[in-house]
Each structure stands twice: as structure tokens, then as C-alpha cells.
N, C-alpha and C positions, 0 to 999 in steps of 0.2 A: 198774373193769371188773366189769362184774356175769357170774353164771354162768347161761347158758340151754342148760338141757338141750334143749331142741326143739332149737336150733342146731345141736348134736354131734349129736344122733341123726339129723337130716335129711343131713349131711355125711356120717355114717358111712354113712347108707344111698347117697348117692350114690355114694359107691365102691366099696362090695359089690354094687351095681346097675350100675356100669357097666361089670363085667369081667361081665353073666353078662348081659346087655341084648343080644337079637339084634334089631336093627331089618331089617326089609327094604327098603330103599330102593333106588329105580329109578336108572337109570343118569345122566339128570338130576340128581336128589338128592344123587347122590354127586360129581359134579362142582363141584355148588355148593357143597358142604360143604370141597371143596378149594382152592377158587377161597382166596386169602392174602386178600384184604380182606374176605370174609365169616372168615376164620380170624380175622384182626382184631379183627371185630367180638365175635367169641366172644368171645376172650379178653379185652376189653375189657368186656365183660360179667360176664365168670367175676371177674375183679377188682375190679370195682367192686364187686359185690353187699356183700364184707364193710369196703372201705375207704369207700366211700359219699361218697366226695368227687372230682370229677371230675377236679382235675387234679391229683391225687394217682396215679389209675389212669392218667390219660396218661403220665405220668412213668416210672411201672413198665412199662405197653407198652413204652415208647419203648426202654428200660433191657433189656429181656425181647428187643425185637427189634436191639438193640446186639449180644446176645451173645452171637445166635443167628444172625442174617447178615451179620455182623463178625467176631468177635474169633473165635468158633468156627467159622467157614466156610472150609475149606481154601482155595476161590476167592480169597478178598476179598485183598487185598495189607497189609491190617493185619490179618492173625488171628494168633492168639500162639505159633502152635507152625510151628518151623521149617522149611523149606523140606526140609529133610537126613530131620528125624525122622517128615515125611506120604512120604518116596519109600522112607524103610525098611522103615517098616509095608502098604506095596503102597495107600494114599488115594489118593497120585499118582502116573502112569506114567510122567510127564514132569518133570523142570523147567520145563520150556520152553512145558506145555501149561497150565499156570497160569493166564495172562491169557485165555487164548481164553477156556478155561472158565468163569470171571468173569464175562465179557459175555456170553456165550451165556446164561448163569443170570440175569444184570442183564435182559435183554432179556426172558425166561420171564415174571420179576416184574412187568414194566410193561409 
């Protein structure tokens, strides 16, 4: 592994640049920016750039959107945290309102 300074210094400015970056984008812009399969694509982009091999970065989307609208999504019926401990901390109102909210969210997605 070799050491390129332009590398670190272009990252480091992307992060100091992205908390203090005011874009003004029209209400279009911002929609599509929202839209999940252009998020997608970001992020399939944003990973690739340093992994450089294609299905190395599908793997890690794949893995990235497992953990985020699965295991971590109060909805999903396999997320890892109990049913008891999302109604203590006020996540969920319901027991019972679980599943709707699942598909109502599944249905958003596609």
C-alpha cells in the first residue's frame, strides 16, 4: 500500500467542505436527490471510487442497505432490537401498528 498525500488532502477537504457547503437547489433538485435509487447510486459511487472493483462495492451496498432497512429498521419484522425495548423508548406507539407500518414504508420504497 503506497502513501498519497493528494488522496488524504482531497478527503480531508471533502469533509471540511461538506459541513460548510451551501448549495442552493430548487425544489426539483432536492427531490431527486431524495429519490433512494439515485441515493443508490450515490453511494455506489461514493464506494467504489476507493474499492475500484465493481462487485466488491455491490456487496458492501448490498451489506450497507441490509443494515439499514433490515436489521436497523423498527418496521422490518427481522430488525434486532425488541419489540418491548422500540415501545419503551416511545419508536413505537403500538405493538400492533408494526406490520402496517412496514408496508406502508415497503410500498414508499417501490
Amino acid at each position: 500500500m503506497s502513501f498519497d498525500p493528494l488522496l488524504i488532502a482531497s478527503i480531508i477537504l471533502m469533509q471540511v467542505g461538506a459541513k460548510h457547503l451551501d448549495l442552493e437547489l430548487s425544489e426539483f433538485q432536492k427531490k431527486i436527490l431524495k429519490n433512494n435509487i439515485i441515493q443508490g447510486i450515490i453511494l455506489f459511487a461514493i464506494i467504489y471510487i476507493p474499492i475500484r472493483d465493481i462487485f466488491k462495492t455491490f456487496i458492501i451496498v448490498c451489506i450497507i442497505y441490509l443494515l439499514i432497512y433490515v436489521f436497523f429498521n423498527e418496521n422490518h419484522k427481522y430488525n434486532i432490537f425488541s419489540k418491548q425495548w422500540l415501545y419503551t423508548k416511545g419508536i413505537i406507539k403500538d405493538y400492533y401498528n408494526i406490520k402496517e407500518r412496514y408496508y406502508n414504508n415497503l410500498s414508499k420504497l417501490l
